[in-house]
C-alpha positions as CSV (number, residue, x, y, z in Angstrom):
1,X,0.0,0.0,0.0
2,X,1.7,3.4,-0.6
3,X,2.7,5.8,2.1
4,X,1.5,9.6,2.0
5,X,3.0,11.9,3.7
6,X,0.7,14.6,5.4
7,X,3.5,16.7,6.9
8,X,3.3,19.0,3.7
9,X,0.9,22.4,4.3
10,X,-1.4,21.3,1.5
11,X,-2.7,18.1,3.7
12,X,-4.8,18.3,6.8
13,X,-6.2,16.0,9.4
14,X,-9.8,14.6,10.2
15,X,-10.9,15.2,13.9
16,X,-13.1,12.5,15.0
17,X,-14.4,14.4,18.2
18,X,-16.0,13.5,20.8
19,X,-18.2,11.0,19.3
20,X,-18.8,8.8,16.3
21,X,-21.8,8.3,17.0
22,X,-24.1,10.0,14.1
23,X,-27.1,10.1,17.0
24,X,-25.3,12.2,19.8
25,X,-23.7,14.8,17.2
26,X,-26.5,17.6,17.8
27,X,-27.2,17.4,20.9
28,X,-24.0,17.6,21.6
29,X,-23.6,20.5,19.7
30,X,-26.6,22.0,21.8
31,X,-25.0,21.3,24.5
32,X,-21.5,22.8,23.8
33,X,-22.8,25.7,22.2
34,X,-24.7,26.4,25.8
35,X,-21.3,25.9,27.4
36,X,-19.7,28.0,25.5
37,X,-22.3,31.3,25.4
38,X,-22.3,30.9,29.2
39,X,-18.2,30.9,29.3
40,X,-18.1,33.8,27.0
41,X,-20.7,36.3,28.6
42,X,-19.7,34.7,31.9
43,X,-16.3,36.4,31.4
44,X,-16.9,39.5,29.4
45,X,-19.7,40.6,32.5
46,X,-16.4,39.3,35.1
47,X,-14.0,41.8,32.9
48,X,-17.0,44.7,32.7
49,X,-17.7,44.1,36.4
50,X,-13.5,44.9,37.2
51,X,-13.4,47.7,35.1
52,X,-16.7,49.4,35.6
53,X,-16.2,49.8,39.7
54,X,-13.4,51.3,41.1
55,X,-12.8,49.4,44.3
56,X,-11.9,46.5,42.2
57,X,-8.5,47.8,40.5
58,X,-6.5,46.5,43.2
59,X,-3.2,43.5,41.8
60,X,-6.3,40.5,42.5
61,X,-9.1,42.0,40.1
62,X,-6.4,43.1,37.8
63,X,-5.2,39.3,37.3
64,X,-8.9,37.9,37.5
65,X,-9.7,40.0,34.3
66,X,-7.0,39.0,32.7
67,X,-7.5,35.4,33.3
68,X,-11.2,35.8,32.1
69,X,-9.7,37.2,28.8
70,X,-7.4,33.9,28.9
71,X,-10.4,32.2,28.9
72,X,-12.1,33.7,26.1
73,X,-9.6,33.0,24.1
74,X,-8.6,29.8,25.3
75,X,-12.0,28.1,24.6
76,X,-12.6,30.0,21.9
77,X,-9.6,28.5,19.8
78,X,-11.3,24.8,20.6
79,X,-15.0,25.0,21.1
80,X,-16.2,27.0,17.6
81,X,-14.2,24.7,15.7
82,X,-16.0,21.6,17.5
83,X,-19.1,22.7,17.0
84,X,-18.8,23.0,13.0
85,X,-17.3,19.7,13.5
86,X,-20.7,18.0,15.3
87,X,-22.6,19.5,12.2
88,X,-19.8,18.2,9.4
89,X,-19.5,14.9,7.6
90,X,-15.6,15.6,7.1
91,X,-14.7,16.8,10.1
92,X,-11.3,18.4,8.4
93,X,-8.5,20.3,9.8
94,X,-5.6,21.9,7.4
95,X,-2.8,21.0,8.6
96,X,-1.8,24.4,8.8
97,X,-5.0,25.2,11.0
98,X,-3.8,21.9,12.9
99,X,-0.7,24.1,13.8
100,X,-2.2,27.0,14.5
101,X,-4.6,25.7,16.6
102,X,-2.0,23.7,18.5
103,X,-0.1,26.8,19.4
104,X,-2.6,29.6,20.7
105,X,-4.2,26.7,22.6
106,X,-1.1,25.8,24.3
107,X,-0.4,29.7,24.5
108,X,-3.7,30.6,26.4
109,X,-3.7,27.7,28.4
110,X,0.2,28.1,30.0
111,X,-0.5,31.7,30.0
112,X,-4.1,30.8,32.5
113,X,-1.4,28.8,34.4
114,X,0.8,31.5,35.1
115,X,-1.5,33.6,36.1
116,X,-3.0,31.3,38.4
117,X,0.4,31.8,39.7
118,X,0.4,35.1,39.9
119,X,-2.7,35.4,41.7
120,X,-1.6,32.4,43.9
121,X,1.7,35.6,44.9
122,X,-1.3,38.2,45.4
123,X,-2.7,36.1,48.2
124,X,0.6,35.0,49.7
125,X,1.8,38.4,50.2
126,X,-1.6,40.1,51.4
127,X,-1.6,37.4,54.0
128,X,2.0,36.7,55.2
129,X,3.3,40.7,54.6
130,X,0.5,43.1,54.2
131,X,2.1,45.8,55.5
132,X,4.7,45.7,51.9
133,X,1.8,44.6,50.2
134,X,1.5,48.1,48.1
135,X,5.0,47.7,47.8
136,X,5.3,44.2,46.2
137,X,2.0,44.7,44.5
138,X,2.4,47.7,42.6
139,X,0.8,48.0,38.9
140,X,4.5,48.3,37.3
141,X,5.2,44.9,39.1
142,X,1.7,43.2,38.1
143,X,1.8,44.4,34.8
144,X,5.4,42.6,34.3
145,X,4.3,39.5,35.5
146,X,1.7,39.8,33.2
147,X,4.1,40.2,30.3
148,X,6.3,37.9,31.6
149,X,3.4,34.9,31.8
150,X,1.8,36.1,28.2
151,X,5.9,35.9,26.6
152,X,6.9,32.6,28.3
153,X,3.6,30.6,27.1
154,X,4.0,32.3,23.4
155,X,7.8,31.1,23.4
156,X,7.0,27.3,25.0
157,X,4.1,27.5,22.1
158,X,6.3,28.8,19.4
159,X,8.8,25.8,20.4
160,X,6.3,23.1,20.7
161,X,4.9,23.8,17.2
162,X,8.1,24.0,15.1
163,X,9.0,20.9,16.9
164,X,6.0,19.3,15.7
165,X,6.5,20.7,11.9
166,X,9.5,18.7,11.7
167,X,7.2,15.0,12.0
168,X,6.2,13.2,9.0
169,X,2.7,11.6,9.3
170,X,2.3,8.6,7.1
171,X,-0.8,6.6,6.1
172,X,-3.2,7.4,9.0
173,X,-4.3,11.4,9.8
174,X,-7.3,10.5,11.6
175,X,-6.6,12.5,14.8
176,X,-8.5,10.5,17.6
177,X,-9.5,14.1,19.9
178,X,-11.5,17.0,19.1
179,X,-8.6,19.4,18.9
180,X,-5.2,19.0,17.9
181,X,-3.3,18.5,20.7
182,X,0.6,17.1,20.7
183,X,-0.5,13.7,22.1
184,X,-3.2,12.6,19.9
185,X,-0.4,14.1,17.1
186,X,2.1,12.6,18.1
187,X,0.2,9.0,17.8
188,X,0.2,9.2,14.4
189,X,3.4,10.4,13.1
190,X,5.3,7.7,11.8
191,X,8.5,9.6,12.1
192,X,10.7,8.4,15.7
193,X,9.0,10.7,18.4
194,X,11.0,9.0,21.7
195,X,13.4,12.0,21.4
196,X,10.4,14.4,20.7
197,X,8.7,13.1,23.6
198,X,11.4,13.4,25.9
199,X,11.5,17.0,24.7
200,X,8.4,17.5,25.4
201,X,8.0,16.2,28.5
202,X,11.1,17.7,30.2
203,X,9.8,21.1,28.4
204,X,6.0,20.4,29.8
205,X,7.8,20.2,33.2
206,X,9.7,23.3,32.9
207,X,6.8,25.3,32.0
208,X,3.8,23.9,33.6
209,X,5.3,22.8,36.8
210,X,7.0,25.9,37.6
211,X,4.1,27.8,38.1
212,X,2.1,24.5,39.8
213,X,5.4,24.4,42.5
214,X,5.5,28.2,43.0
215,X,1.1,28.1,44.0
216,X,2.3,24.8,46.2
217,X,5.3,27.1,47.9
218,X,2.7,30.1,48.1
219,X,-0.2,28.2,50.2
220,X,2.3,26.3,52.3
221,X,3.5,29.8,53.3
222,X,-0.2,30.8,54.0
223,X,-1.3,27.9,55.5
224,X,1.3,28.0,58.3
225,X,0.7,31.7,58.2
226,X,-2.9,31.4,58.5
227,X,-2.4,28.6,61.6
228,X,-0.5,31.5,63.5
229,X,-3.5,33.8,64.1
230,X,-5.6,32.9,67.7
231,X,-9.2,33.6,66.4
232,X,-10.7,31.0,64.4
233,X,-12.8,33.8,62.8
234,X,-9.3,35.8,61.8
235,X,-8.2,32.2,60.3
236,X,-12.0,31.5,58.1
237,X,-11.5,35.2,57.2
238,X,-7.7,34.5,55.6
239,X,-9.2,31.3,54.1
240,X,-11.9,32.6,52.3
241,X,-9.8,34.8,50.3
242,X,-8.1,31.9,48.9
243,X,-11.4,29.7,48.2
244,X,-12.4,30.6,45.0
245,X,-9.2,31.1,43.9
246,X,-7.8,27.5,45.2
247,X,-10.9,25.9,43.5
248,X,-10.1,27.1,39.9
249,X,-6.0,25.6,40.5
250,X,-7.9,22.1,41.5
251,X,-10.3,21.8,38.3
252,X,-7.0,23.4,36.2
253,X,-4.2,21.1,37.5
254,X,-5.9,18.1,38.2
255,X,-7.1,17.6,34.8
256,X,-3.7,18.9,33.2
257,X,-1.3,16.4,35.7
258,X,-3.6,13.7,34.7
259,X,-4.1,14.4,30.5
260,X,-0.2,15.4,30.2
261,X,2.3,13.9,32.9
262,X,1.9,10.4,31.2
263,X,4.3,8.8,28.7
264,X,2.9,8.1,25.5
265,X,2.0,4.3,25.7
266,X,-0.4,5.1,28.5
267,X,-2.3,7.5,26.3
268,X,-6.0,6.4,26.6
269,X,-8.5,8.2,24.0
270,X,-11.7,8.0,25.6
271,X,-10.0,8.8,29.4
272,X,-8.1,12.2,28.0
273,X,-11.0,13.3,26.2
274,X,-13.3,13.8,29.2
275,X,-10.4,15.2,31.3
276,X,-9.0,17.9,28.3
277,X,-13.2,18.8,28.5
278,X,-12.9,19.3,32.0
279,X,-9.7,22.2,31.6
280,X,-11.0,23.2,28.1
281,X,-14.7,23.5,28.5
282,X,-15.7,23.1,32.1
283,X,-13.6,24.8,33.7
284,X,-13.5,28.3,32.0
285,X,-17.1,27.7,32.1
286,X,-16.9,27.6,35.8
287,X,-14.4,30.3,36.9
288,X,-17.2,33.5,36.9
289,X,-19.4,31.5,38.8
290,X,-16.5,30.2,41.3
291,X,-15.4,34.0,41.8
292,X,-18.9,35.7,41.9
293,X,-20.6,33.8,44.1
294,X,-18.2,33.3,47.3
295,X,-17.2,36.8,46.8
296,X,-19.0,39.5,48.2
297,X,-16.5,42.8,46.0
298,X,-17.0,40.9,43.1
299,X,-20.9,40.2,43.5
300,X,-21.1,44.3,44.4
301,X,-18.9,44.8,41.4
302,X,-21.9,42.7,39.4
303,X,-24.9,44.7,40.4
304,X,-23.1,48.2,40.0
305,X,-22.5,47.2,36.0
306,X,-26.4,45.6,36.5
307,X,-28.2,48.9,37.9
308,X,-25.6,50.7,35.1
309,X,-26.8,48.6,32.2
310,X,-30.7,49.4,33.4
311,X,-30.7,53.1,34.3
């Protein structure tokens, strides 16, 4: 049988999604469409809420807008795409788009980890040295960890992708996910990928799990901050800042450790797509609701830009 070759730009890829099965393909669309209007307008109120009420530019709000424009983006690069798939017979990617895709979803989704970090710093230094906390936390300093999150994920992106352009993909280009991520990619290039996925997976650890260790380091500080303080009120109080905040790392990273600290050979199709759902769909789905209900600035911040929009 002859070999193709679909490394060239003029080939593409055929996603098979989340589904073969003909029966579940609009209602899963109904369904993900939902998702996704609720993640978008979920967001853009979370951004309008920030910027609409003073009392929320403070380092915190600052990197909680941002991280709702991360997700935006972040699902935005996936989820469209998807649902044209659950309405398409070919279900085709160009292999160019295949790139493309690949590397602003790896860029938003480092860049959502990094700021996770950041806001992990925020809370570490309002609670273990508030009195420098205007020092540590000025806008020059949170706007160059911004810069410094959005340049690192672009350049571990950038290095991912041309490190994928350089595999030859023979015979087979059915991509088994509903987005072109580098292990489903990887699967079918028939090129040798050991050295690629040591690369990867040393690089992966480099960049994901230096922000992962520094939230770690951050609520260790806190937590044996926290246990310092005699009143069990003053210790609930320190807490709940953390809350929402420590909810959104849990739903993040647990679904990232588990989809991409594997080796290849335990790659499982079915198993990664509902955990990549969880960090792609779910969980920027979830992050307004996580930060507007438990807190009481941000819920004010949502019924000023309310009474605004009515009056």
């Amino acid at each position: 049988m002859e070999i193709k070759n679909y490394s060239s730009s003029t080939s593409g890829f055929i996603l098979l999604g989340l589904s073969s099965n003909l029966q579940l393909q609009k209602p899963l669309f109904a369904i993900f469409l939902i998702m996704h209007l609720v993640t978008v307008v979920g967001n853009v109120l979370i951004i309008l809420a920030i910027y609409s009420d003073p009392r929320l530019h403070t380092p915190m709000y600052f990197f909680l807008s941002n991280l709702s424009f991360m997700d935006i983006c972040f699902t935005t690069v996936i989820v469209p795409k998807m649902l044209v798939n659950f309405l398409s017979e070919t279900k085709v990617i160009s292999y160019v788009g295949c790139l493309v895709q690949m590397y602003f979803f790896m860029a938003f989704a480092n860049t959502d980890s990094y700021l996770l970090a950041s806001m992990a710093i925020d809370r570490l230094v309002a609670i273990c040295n508030p009195l420098r906390y205007d020092v540590f936390m000025k806008p020059q300093h949170c706007l160059l960890m911004l810069m410094g999150s959005c340049s690192i994920s672009h350049l571990h992106s950038l290095f991912r992708v041309l490190l994928m352009s350089r595999l030859s993909f023979c015979a087979s280009h059915i991509i088994k996910h509903f987005f072109c991520d580098t292990q489903p990619v990887l699967k079918l290039s028939c090129s040798d990928t050991s050295s690629s996925q040591m690369v990867v997976m040393t690089e992966t650890l480099a960049v994901i799990v230096t922000p992962f260790l520094c939230i770690i380091f951050s609520y260790l500080r806190i937590i044996i901050t926290v246990l310092r303080i005699p009143s069990a009120a003053g210790k609930w109080k320190a807490f709940s800042t953390c809350s929402s905040h420590l909810t959104v790392v849990v739903l993040f990273y647990g679904s990232v450790i588990y989809v991409y600290f594997r080796p290849l050979s335990m790659y499982s199709v079915m198993k990664d797509r509902v955990a990549t759902v969880m960090y792609t769909v779910v969980t920027p789905m979830l992050n307004p609701f996580i930060y507007s209900l438990r807190n009481k600035d941000m819920k004010r911040g949502l019924k000023k830009l309310r009474d605004r929009i009515y009056s």
